[in-house]
C-alpha positions, 0 to 999 in steps of 0.5 A: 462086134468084130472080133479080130479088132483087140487082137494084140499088136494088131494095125489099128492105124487109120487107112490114108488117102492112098490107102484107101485108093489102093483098096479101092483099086483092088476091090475093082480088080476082083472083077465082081459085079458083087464086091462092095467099094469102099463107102459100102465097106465102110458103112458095113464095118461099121454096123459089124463094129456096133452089133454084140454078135461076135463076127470074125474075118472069115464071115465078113470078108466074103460078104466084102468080096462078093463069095457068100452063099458059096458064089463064083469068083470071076474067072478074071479075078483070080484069087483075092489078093492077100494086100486087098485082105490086110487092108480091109481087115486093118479098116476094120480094126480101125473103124472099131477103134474109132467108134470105141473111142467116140472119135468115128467119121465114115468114109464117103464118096463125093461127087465133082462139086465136093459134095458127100452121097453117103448112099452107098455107105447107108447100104452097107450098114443095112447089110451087116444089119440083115446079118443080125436082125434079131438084136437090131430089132431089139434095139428098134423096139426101144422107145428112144430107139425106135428111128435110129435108122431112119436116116440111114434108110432114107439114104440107102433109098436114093440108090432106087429113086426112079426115074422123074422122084424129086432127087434129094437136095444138097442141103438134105443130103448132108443133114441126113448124113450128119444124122446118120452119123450122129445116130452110128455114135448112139447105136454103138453105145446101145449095144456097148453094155452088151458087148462088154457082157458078150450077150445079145439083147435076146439072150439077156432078156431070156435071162431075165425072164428066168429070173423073174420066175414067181418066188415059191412061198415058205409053207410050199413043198421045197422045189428041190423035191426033198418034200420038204417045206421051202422054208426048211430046206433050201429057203432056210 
């Protein structure tokens, strides 16, 4: 979950056409072959916004501009503006916003004929998803669950299509996109209990087990250690 997104007083407004034109300039001017364009920031935010981990601006932006693992900025980017910093921080308010109220609808490319590729956007849920894969195993190891991430896979697989693979039709493009939508709604309320609780599925279980432990008979020594029964002492 993206922490900064309930800060109060904060920007939770949509970006716009031009807002996200504007971004998306001013991802291009970083001058680096690593910082993501905005279907991939999209789709990144929005796996961000769904995970119980708790991650702030300082972990995510660099993911966004390309700087992780301690990169180089090209030396014709200078520094990051602080406008492209807003902006990507006010989306991500936005898209937790969205997803919150059951009202999300991602922000895609689409080619000259209009159709939507939803390829870029795949990628970057699968790499907010590396950033956590413990709760998203978690989540996959659920029977009901288990291909919630199929079609986003499947989209992000067309960025590798080599050369002389069938490319995927316009009619199976946009089916995968609906399912990859559908199936963002159904993660995001997966994980809502554990978000609310501030937990990940992992830390829940552990809790789980513990108290699952086996109860300690009445006539046995007092766990205490007072050497006292249990049921004299703390079973009393």
């Amino acid at each position: 979950m993206i922490t900064e997104a309930a800060v109060s007083g904060a920007d939770q407004t949509p970006l716009g056409d031009v807002d996200l034109d504007r971004l998306d300039r001013l991802l291009a001017e970083l001058g680096n072959d690593d910082a993501m364009i905005v279907e991939e920031l999209d789709g990144f935010l929005a796996a961000l916004a769904c995970a119980p981990e708790p991650v702030g601006a300082d972990d995510y932006l660099p993911v966004v501009f390309g700087l992780e693992d301690g990169a180089a900025q090209a030396p014709q980017a200078g520094a990051v503006p602080d406008e492209l910093t807003s902006l990507v921080r006010r989306h991500a308010r936005a898209v937790t916003a969205a997803l919150d109220a059951g009202d999300f609808a991602p922000v895609l490319a689409h080619d000259n004929s209009g159709a939507p590729d939803g390829s870029a956007w795949a990628v970057g849920f699968l790499r907010a998803v590396e950033m956590a894969p413990q709760s998203w195993d978690a989540m996959l190891a659920e029977k009901e669950f288990g291909d919630a991430l199929d079609a986003i896979d499947a989209l992000a697989a067309t960025l590798d299509d080599e050369a002389g693979d069938r490319p995927l039709s316009r009619r199976e493009r946009e089916a995968l996109i609906e399912r990859m939508i559908a199936d963002t709604g159904d993660v995001h309320e997966f994980f809502r209990p554990y978000r609310q609780a501030g937990a990940t599925p992992q830390a829940l279980r552990v809790q789980t087990v513990r108290r699952e432990q086996p109860k300690v008979g009445r006539n046995a020594p007092c766990p205490c250690g007072s050497g006292r029964k249990f049921k004299a002492c703390c079973g009393r």
